[in-house]
Backbone as CSV, one residue per row, in Angstrom:
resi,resn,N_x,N_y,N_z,CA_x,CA_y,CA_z,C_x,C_y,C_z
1,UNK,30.858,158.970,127.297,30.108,159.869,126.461,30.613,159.736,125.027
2,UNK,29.969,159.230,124.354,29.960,159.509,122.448,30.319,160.933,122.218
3,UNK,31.252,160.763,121.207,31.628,162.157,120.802,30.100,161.933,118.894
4,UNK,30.307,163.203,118.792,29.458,163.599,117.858,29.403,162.663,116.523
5,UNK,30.508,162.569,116.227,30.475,161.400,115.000,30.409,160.588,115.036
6,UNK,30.454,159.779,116.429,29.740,158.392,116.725,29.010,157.967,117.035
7,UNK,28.161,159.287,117.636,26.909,159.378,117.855,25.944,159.607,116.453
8,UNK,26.263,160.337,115.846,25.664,160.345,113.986,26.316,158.717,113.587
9,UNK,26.883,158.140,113.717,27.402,156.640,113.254,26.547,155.711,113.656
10,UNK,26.324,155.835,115.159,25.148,155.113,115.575,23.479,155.139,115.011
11,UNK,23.545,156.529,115.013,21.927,156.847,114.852,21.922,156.161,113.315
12,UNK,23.174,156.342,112.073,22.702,156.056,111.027,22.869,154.280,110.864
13,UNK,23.461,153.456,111.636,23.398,152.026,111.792,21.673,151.280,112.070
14,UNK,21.657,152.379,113.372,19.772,152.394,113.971,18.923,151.998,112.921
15,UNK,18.971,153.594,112.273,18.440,154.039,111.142,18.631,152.880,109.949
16,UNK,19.577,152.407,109.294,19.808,151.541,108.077,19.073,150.349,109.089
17,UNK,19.045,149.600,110.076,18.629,148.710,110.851,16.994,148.911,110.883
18,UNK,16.574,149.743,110.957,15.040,150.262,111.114,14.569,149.949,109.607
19,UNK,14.791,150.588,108.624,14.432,150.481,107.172,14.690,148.878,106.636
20,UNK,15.412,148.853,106.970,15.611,147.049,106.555,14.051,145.970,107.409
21,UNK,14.055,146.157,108.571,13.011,145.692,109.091,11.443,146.266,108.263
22,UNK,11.924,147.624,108.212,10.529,148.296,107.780,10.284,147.849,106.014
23,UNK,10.948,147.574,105.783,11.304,147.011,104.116,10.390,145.929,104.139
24,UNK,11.390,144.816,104.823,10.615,143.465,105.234,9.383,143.095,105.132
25,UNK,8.657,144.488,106.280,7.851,144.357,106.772,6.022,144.186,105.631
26,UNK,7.094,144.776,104.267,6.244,144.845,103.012,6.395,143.791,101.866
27,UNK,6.627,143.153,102.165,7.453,141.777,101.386,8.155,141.943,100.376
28,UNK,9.059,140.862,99.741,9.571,141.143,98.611,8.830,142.045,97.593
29,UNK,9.832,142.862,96.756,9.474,143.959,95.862,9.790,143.000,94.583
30,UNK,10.577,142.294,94.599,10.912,141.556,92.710,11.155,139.961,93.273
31,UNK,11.333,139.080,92.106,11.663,137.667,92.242,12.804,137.184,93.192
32,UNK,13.787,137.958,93.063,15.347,137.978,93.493,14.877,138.229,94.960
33,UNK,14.119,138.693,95.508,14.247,139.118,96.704,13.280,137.865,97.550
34,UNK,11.974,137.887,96.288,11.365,136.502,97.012,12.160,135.449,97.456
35,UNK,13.083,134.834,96.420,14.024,134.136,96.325,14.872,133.793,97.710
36,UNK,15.401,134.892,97.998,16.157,135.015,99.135,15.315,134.953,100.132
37,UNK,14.421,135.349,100.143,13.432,135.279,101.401,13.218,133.946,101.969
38,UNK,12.839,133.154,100.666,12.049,131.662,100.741,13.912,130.533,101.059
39,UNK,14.740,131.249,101.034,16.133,130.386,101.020,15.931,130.583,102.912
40,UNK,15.882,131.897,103.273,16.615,132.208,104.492,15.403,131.865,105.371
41,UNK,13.864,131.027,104.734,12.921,130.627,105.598,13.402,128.623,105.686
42,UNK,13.947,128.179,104.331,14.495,127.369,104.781,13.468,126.251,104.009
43,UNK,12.425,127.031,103.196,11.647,126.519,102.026,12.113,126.186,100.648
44,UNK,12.795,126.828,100.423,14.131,126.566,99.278,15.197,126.468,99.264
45,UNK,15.667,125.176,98.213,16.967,124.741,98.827,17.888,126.043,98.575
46,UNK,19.417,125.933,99.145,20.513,127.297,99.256,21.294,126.797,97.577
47,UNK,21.848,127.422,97.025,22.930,127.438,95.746,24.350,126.984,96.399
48,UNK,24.818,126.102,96.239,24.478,125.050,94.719,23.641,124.390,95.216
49,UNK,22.847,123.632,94.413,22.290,122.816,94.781,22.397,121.438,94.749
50,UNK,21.978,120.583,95.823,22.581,119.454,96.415,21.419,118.820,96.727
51,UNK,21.178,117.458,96.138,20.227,117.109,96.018,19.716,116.004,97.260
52,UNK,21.156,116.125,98.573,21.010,115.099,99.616,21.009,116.281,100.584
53,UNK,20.520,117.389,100.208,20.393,118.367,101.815,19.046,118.335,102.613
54,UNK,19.467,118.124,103.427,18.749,117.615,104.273,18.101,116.253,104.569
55,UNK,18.331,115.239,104.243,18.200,114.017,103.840,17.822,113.516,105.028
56,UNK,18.025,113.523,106.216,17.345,113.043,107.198,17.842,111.805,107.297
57,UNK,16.927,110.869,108.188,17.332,109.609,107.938,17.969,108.746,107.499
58,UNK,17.851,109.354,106.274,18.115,108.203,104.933,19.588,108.049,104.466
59,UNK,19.968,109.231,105.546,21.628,109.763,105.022,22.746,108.122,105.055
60,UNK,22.175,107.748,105.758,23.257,106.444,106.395,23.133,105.102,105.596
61,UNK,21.692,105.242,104.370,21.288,104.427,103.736,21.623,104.179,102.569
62,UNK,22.362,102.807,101.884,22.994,103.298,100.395,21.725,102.763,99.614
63,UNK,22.431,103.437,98.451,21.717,103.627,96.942,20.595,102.490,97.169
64,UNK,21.543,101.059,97.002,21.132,100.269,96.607,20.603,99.524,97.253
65,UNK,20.388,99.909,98.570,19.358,99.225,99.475,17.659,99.450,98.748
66,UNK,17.878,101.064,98.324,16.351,101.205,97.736,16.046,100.625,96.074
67,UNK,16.941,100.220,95.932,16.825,99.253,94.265,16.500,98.121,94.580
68,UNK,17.254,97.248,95.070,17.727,95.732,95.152,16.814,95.322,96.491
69,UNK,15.331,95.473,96.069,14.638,94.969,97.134,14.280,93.448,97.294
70,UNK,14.625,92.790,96.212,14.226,91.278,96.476,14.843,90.544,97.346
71,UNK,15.812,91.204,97.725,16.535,89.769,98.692,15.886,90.019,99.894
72,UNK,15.271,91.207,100.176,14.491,91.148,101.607,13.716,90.232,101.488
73,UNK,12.874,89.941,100.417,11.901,88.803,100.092,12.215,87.561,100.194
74,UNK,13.696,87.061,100.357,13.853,85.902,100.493,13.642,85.346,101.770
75,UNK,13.540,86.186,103.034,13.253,85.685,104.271,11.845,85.181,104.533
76,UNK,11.032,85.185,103.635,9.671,84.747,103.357,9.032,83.520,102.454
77,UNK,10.397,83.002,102.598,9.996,81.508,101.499,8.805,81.247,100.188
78,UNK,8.692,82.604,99.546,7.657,82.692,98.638,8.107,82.078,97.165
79,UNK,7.422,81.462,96.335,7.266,80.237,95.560,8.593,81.090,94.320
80,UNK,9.324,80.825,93.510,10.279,81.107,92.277,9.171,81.787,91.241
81,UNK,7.883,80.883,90.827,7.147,80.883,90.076,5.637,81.265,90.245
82,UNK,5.225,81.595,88.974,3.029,81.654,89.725,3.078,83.084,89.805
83,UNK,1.678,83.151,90.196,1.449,84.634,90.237,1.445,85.236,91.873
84,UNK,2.383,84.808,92.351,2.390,85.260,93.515,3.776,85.726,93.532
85,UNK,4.946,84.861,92.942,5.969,85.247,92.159,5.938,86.792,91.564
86,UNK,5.504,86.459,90.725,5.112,87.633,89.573,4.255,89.086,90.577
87,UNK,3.233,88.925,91.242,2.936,90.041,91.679,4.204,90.930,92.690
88,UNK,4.726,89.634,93.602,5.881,90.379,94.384,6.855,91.060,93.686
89,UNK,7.485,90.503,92.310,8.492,91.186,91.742,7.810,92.458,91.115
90,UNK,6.102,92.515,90.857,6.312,93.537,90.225,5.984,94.995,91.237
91,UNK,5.728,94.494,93.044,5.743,95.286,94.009,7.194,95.587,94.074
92,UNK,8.184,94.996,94.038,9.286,95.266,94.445,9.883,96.591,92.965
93,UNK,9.767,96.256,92.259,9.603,97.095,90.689,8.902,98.671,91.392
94,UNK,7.918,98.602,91.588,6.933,99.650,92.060,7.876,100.223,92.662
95,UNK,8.212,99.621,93.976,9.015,100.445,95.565,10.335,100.828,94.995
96,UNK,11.055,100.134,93.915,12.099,100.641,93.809,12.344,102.122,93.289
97,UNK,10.892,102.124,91.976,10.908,103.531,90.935,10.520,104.233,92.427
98,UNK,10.452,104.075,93.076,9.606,105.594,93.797,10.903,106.013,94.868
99,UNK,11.620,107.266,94.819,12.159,107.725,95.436,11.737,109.167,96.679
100,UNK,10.435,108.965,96.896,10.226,109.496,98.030,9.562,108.752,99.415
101,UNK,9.978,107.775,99.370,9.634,106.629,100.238,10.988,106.298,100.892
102,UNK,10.962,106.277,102.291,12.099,105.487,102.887,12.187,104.207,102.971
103,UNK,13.613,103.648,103.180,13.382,102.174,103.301,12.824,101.442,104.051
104,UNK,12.258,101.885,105.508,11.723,101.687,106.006,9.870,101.163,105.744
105,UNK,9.417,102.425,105.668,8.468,102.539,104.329,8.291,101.430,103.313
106,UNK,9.252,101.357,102.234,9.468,99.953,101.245,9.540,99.008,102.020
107,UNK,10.016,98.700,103.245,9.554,97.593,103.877,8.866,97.210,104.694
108,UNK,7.736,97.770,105.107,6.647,98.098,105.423,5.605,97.896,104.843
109,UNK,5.612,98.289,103.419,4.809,97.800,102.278,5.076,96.210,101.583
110,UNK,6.033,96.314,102.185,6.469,94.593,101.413,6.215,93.802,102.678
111,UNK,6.262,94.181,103.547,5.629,93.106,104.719,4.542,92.909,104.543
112,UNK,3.303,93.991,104.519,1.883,94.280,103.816,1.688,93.537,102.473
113,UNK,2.511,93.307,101.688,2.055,92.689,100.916,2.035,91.482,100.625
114,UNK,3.340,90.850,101.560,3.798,89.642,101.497,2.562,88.712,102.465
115,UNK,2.171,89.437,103.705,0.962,89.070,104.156,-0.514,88.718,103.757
116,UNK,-0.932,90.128,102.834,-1.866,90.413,101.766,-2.384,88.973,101.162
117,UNK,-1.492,88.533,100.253,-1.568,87.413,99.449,-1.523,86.573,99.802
């Protein structure tokens, strides 16, 4: 049996537990609260911010695999010179600026293209 003040301890835990839900239940009241909302849904990144969270895949992949795409091209015996030359380097140019593409992806497109032509 609860003696009296732990029984008022409980009811007011309940109680602070109830209003918090019932709060919620009306969405954020100011920015700060959106804020936190959209962190603890997992839509915005957490403070500090870290620009490899959640990275997926790609975690195991260095830098410079997604720069230095021409040497994949060398397994394809394609000409030094000409415009077949010239279009591949300037696909490989393309795949490198774009950093929301996996490497996978960049090579995927360079198989596609190396075929293409």
């Amino acid at each position: 049996m609860l003696s009296i003040k732990e029984t008022i301890f409980v009811a007011q835990v309940q109680e602070a537990y109830f209003f918090r839900i019932w709060n919620r239940s009306f969405g954020p009241t100011n920015a700060f609260e959106e804020m936190i909302e959209l962190t603890e849904e997992g839509k915005m990144w957490p403070y500090p911010i870290d620009n490899e969270y959640q990275i997926g895949d790609e975690e195991d992949v260095p830098f410079y695999e997604h720069i230095f795409l021409d040497k994949y091209l060398a397994q394809y015996n394609l000409p030094d010179e000409g415009p077949v030359a010239q279009f591949m380097e300037l696909v490989c140019i393309g795949l490198s600026k774009n950093p929301y593409m996996s490497i996978k992806k960049k090579h995927a497109h360079l198989d596609w293209s190396v075929f293409s032509v």
